[in-house]
MIVEXZA-703049 format. One record per residue: residue in one letter; chain; x, y, z of N, C-alpha, C in turn. Coordinates in pm, 1 decimal. Each point is the difference from the previous one (the first is absolute). Example, Ala and Ser with C-alpha at 12.3 -4.5 7.8 and 13.67 -1.06 7.14 Angstrom:
BEGIN
res: A	chain: A	n_c1: 1319.0	n_c2: -569.0	n_c3: 780.0	ca_c1: -89.0	ca_c2: 119.0	ca_c3: 0.0	c_c1: 90.0	c_c2: 120.0	c_c3: 0.0
res: S	chain: A	n_c1: -35.0	n_c2: 105.0	n_c3: -72.0	ca_c1: 82.0	ca_c2: 119.0	ca_c3: 6.0	c_c1: -77.0	c_c2: 109.0	c_c3: 73.0
//
This chain:
BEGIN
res: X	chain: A	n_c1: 2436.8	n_c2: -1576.7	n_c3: 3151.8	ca_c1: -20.8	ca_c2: 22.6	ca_c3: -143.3	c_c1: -20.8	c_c2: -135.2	c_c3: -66.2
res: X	chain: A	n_c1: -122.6	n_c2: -29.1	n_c3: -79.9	ca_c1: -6.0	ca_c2: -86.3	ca_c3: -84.1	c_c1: 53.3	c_c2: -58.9	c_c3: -103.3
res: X	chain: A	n_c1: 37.6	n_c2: -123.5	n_c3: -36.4	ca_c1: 56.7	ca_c2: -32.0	ca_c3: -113.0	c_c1: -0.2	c_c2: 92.9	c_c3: -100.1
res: X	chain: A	n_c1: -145.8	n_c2: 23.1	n_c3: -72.5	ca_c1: -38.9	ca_c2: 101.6	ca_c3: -82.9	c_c1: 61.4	c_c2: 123.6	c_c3: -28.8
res: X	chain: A	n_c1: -36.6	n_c2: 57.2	n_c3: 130.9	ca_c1: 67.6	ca_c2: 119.0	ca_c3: 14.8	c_c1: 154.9	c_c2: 29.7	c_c3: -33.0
res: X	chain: A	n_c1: 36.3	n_c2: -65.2	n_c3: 59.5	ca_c1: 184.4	ca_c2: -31.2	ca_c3: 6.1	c_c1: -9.6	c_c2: -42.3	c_c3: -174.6
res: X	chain: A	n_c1: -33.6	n_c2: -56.6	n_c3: -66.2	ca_c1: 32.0	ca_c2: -49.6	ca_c3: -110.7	c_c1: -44.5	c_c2: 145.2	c_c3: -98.6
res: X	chain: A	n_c1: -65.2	n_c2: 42.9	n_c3: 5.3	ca_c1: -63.7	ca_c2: 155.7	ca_c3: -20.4	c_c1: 110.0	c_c2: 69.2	c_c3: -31.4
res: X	chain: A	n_c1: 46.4	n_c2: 36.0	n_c3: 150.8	ca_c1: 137.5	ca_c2: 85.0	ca_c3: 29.6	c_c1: 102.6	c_c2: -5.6	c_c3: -82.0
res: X	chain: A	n_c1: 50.0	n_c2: -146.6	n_c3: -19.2	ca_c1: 92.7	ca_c2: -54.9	ca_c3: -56.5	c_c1: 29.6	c_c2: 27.7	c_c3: -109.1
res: X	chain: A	n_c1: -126.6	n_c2: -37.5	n_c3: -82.0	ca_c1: -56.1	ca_c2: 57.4	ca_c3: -146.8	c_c1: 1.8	c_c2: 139.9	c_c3: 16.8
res: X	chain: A	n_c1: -22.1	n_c2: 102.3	n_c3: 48.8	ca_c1: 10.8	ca_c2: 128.7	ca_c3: 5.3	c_c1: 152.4	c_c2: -5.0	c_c3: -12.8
res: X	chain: A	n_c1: 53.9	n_c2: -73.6	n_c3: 110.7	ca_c1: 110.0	ca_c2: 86.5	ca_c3: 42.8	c_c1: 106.0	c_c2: -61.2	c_c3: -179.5
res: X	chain: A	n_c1: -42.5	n_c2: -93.9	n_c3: -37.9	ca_c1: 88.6	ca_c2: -22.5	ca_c3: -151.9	c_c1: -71.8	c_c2: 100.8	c_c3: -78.7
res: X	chain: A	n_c1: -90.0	n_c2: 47.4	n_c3: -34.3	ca_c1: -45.0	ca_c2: 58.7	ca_c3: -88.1	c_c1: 83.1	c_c2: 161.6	c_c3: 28.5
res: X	chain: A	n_c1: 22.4	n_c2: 72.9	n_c3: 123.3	ca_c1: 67.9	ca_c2: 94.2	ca_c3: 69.6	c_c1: 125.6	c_c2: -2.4	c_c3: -99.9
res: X	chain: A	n_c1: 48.0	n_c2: -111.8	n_c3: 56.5	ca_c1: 157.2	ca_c2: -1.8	ca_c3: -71.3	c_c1: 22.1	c_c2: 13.6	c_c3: -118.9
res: X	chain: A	n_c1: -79.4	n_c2: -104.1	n_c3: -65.5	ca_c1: -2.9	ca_c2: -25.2	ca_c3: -98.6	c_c1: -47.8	c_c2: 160.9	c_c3: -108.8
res: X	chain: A	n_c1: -26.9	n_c2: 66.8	n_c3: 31.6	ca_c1: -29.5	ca_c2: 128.6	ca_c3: -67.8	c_c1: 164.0	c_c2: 147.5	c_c3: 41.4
res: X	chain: A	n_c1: 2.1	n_c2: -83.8	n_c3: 165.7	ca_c1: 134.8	ca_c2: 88.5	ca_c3: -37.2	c_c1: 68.0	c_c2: -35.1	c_c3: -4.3
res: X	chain: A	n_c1: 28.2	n_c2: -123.1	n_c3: -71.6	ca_c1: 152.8	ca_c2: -17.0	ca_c3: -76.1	c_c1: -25.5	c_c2: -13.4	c_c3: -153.3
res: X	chain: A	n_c1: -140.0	n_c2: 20.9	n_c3: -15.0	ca_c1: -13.5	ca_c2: 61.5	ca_c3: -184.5	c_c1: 44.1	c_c2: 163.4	c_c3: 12.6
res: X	chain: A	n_c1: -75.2	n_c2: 36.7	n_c3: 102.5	ca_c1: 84.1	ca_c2: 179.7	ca_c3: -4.8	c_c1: 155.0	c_c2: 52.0	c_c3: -2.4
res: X	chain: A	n_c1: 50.6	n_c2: -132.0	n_c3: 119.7	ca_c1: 145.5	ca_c2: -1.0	ca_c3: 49.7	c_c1: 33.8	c_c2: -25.3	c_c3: -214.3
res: X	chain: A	n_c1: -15.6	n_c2: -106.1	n_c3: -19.9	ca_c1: 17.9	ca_c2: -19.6	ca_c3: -166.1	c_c1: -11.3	c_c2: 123.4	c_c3: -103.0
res: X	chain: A	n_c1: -105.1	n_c2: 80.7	n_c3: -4.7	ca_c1: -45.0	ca_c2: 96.9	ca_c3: -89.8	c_c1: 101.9	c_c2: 113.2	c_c3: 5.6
res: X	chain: A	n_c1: 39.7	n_c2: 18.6	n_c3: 180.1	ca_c1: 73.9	ca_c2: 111.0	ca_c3: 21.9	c_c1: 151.2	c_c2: -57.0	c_c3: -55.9
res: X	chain: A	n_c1: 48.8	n_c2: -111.7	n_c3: 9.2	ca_c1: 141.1	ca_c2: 1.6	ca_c3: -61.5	c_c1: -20.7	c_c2: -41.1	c_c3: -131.8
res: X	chain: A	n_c1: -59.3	n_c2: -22.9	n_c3: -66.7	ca_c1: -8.2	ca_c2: 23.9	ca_c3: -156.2	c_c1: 3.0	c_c2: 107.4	c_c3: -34.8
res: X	chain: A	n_c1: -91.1	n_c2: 103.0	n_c3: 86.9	ca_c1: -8.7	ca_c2: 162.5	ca_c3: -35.3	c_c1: 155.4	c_c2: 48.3	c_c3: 27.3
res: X	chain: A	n_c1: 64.6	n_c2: -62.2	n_c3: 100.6	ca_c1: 115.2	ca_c2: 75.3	ca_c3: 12.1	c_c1: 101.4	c_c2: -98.0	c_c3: -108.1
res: X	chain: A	n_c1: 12.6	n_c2: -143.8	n_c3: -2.4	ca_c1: 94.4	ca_c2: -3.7	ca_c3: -104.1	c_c1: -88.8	c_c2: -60.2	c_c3: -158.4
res: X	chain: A	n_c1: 2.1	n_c2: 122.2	n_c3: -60.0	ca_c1: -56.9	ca_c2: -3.5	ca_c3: -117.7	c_c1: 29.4	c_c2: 41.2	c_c3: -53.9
res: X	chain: A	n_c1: 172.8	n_c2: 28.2	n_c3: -6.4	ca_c1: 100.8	ca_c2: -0.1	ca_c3: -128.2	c_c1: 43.9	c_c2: -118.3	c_c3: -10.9
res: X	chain: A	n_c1: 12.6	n_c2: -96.0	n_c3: 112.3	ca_c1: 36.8	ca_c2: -124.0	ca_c3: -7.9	c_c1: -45.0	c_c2: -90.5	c_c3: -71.1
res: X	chain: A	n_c1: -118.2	n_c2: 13.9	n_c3: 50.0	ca_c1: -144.8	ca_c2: -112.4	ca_c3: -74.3	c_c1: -11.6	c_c2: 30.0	c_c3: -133.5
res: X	chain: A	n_c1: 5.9	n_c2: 111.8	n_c3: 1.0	ca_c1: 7.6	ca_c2: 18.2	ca_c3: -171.6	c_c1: 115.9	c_c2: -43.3	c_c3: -82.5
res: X	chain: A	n_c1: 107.9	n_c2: 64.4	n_c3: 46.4	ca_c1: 111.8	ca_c2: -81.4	ca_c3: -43.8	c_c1: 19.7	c_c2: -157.0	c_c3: -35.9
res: X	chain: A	n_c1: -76.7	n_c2: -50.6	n_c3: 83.9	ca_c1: 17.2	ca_c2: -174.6	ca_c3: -0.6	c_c1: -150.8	c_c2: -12.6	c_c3: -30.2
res: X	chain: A	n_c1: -123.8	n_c2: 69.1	n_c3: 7.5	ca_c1: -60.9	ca_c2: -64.6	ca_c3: -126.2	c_c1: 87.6	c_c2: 9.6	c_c3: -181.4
res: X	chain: A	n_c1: 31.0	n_c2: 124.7	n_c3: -10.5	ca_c1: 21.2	ca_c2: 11.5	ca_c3: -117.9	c_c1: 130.3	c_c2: -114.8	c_c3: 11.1
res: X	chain: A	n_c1: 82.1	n_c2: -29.0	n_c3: 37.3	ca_c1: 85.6	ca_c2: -155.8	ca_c3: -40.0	c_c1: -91.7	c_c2: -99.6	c_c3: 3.6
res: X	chain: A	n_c1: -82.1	n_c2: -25.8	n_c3: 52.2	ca_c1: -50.9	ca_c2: -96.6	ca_c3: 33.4	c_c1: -119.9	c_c2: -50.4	c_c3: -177.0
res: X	chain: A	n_c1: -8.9	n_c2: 123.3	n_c3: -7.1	ca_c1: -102.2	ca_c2: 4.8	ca_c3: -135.7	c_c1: 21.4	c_c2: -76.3	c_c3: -100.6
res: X	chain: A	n_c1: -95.0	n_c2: -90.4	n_c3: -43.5	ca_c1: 46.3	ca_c2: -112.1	ca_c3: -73.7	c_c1: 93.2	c_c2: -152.8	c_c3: 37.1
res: X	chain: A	n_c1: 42.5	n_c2: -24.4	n_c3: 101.4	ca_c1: 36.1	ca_c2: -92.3	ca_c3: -4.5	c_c1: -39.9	c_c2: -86.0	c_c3: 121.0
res: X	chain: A	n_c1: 29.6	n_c2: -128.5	n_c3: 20.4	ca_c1: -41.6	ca_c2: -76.1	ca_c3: 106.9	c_c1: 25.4	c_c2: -62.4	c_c3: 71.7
res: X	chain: A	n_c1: 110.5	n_c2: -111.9	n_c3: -22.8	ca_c1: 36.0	ca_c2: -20.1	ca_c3: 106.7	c_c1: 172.2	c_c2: 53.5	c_c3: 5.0
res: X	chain: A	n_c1: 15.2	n_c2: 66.8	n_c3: -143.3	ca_c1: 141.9	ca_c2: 72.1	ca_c3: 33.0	c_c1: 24.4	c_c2: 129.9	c_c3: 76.1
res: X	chain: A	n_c1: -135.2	n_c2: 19.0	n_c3: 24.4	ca_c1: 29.4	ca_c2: 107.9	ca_c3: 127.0	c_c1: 66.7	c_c2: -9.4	c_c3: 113.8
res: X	chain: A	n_c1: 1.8	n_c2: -86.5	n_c3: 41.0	ca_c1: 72.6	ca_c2: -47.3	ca_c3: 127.2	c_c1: 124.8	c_c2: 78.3	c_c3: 3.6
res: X	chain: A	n_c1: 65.9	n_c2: -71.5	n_c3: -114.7	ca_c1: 185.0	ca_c2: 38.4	ca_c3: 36.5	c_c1: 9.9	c_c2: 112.8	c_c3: -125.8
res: X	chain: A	n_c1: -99.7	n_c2: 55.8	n_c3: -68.7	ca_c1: 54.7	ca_c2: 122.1	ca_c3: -74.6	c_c1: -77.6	c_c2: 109.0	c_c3: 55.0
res: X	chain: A	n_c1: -72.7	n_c2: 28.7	n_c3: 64.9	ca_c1: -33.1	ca_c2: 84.9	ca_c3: 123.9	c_c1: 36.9	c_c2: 37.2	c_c3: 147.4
res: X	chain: A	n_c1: 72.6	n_c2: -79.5	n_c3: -40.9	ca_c1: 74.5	ca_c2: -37.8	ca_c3: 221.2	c_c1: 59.7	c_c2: 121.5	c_c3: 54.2
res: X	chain: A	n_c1: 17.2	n_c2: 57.0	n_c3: -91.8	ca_c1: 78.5	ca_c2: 186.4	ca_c3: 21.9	c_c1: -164.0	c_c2: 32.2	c_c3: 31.7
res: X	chain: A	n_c1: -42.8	n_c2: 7.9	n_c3: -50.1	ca_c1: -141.7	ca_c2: 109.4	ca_c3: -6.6	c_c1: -82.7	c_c2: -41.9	c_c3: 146.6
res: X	chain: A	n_c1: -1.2	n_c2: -165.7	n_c3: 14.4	ca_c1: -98.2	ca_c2: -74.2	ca_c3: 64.7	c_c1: 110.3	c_c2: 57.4	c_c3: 149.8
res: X	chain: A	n_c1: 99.1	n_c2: 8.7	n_c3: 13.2	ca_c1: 55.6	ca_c2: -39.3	ca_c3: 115.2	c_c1: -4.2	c_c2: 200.7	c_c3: 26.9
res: X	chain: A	n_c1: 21.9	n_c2: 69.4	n_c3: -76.5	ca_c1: -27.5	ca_c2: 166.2	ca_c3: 60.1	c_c1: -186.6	c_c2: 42.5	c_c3: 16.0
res: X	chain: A	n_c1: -82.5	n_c2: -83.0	n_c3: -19.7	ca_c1: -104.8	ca_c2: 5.8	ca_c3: -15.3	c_c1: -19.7	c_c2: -94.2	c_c3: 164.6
res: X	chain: A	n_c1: 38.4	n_c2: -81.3	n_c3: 50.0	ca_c1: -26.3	ca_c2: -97.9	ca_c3: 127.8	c_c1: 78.8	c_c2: 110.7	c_c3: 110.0
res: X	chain: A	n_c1: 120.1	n_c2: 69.0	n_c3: -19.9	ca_c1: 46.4	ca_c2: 85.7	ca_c3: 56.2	c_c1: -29.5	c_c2: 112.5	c_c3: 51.2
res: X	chain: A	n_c1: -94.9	n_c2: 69.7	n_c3: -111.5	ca_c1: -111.6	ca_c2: 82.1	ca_c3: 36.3	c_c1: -113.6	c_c2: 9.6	c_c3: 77.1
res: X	chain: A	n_c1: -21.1	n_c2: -151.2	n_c3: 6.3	ca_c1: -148.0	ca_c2: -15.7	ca_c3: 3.8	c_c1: 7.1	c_c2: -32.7	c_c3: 129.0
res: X	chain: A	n_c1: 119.8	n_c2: -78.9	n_c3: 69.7	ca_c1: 26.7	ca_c2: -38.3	ca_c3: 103.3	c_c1: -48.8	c_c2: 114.7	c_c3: 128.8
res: X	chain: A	n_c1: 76.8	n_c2: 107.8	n_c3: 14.0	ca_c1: -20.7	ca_c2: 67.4	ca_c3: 103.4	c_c1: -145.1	c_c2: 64.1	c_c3: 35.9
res: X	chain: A	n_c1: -106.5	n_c2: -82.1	n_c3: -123.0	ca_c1: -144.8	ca_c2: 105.1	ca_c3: 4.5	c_c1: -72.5	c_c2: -157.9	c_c3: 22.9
res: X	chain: A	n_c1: 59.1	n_c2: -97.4	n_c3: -1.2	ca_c1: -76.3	ca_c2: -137.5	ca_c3: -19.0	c_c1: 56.2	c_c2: -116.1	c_c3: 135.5
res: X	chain: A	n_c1: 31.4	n_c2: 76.0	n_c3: 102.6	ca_c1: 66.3	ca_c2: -98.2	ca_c3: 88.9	c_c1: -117.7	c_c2: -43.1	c_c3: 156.7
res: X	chain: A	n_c1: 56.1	n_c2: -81.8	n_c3: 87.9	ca_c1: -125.4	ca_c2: -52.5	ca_c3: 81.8	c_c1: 52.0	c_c2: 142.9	c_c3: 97.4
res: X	chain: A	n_c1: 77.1	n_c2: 70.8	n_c3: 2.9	ca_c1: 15.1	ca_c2: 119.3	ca_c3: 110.2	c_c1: -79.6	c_c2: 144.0	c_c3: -63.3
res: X	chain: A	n_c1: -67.6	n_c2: -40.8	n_c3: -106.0	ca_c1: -55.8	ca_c2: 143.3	ca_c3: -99.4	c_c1: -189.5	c_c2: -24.1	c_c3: 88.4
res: X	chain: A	n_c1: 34.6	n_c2: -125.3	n_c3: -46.9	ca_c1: -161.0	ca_c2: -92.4	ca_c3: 3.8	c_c1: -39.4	c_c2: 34.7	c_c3: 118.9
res: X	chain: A	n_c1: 88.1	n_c2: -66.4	n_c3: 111.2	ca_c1: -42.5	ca_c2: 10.4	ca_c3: 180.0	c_c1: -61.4	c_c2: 156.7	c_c3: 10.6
res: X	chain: A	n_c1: 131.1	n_c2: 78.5	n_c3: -75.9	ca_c1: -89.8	ca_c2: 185.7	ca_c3: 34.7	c_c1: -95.2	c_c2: 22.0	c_c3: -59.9
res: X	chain: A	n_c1: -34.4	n_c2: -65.7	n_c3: -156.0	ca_c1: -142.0	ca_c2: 35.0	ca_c3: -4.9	c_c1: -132.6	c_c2: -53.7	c_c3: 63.0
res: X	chain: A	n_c1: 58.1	n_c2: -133.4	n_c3: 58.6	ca_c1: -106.1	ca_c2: -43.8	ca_c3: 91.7	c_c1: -34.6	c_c2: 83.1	c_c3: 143.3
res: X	chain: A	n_c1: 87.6	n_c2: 69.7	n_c3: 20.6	ca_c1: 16.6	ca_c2: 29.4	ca_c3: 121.0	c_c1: -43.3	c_c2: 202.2	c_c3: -22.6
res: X	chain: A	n_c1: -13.7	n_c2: 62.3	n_c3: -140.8	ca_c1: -52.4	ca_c2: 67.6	ca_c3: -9.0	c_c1: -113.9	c_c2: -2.8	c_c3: -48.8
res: X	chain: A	n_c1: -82.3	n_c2: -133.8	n_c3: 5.6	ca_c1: -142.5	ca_c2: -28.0	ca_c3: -52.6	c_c1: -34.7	c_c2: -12.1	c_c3: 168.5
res: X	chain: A	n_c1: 64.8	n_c2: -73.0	n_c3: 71.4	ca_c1: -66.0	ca_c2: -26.3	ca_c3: 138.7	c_c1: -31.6	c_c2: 117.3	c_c3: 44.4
res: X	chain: A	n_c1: 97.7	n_c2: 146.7	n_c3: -34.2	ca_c1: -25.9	ca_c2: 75.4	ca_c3: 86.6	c_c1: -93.5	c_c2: 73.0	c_c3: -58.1
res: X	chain: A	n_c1: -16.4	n_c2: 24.6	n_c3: -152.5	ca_c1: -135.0	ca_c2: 64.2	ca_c3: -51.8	c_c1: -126.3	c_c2: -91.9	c_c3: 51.0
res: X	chain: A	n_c1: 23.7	n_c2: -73.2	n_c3: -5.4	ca_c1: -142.1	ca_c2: -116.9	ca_c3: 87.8	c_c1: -41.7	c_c2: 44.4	c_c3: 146.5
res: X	chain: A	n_c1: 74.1	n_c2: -2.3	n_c3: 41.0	ca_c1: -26.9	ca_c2: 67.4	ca_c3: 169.2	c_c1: -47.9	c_c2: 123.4	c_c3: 12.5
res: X	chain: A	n_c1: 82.7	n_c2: 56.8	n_c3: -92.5	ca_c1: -6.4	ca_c2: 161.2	ca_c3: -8.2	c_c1: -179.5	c_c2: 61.6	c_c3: -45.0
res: X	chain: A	n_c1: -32.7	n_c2: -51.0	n_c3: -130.0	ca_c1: -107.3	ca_c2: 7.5	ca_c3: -109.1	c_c1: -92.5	c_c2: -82.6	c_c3: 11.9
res: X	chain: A	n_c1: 59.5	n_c2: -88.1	n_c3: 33.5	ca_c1: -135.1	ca_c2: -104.3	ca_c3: -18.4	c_c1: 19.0	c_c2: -60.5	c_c3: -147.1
res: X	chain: A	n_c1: -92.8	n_c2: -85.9	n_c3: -62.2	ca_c1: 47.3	ca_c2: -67.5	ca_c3: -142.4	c_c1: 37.2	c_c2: 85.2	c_c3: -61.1
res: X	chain: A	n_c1: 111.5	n_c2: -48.2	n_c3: -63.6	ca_c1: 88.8	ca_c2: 69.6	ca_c3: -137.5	c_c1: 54.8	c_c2: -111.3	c_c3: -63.1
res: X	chain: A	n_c1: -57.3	n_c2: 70.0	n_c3: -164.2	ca_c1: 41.9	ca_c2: -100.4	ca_c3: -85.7	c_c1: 117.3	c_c2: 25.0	c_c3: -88.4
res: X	chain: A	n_c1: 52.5	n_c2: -127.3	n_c3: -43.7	ca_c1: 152.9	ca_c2: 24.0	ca_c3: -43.3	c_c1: -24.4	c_c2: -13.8	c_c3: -117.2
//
């Protein structure tokens, strides 16, 4: 395999990821989006006092988000794109 080629791949293979961990993202916003809302609405209006007068909101909102946003969520969706790939042939995410 050629430089080219391999550099191709590479670029594929970030662009791959890179779309499913915007999905891996979309899906735990969809699921914690009492949270997000919650700590936008504290968050509303101010700037850098968000930090420590949101930390209730910010820290049940990272809690949430955690179990839909981790590198063991990611590996299975890579690993259920590999197998629609084999399976189908191109499929887009």
């Amino acid at each position: 395999m050629g430089y080219i080629q391999e550099a191709k791949e590479n670029q594929m293979k970030k662009k791959v990821e890179e779309a499913l961990r915007s999905k891996m993202k979309q899906k735990a916003l969809k699921e914690c989006a009492e949270y997000a809302s919650k700590y936008a609405q504290c968050a509303a209006g101010k700037t850098i006092s968000v930090v420590w007068q949101c930390r209730k909101q910010a820290k049940e909102l990272n809690e949430c988000l955690h179990p839909y946003t981790n590198d063991t969520v990611l590996e299975e969706m890579k690993k259920e794109y590999v197998a629609q790939q084999e399976g189908k042939g191109p499929v887009i995410v």
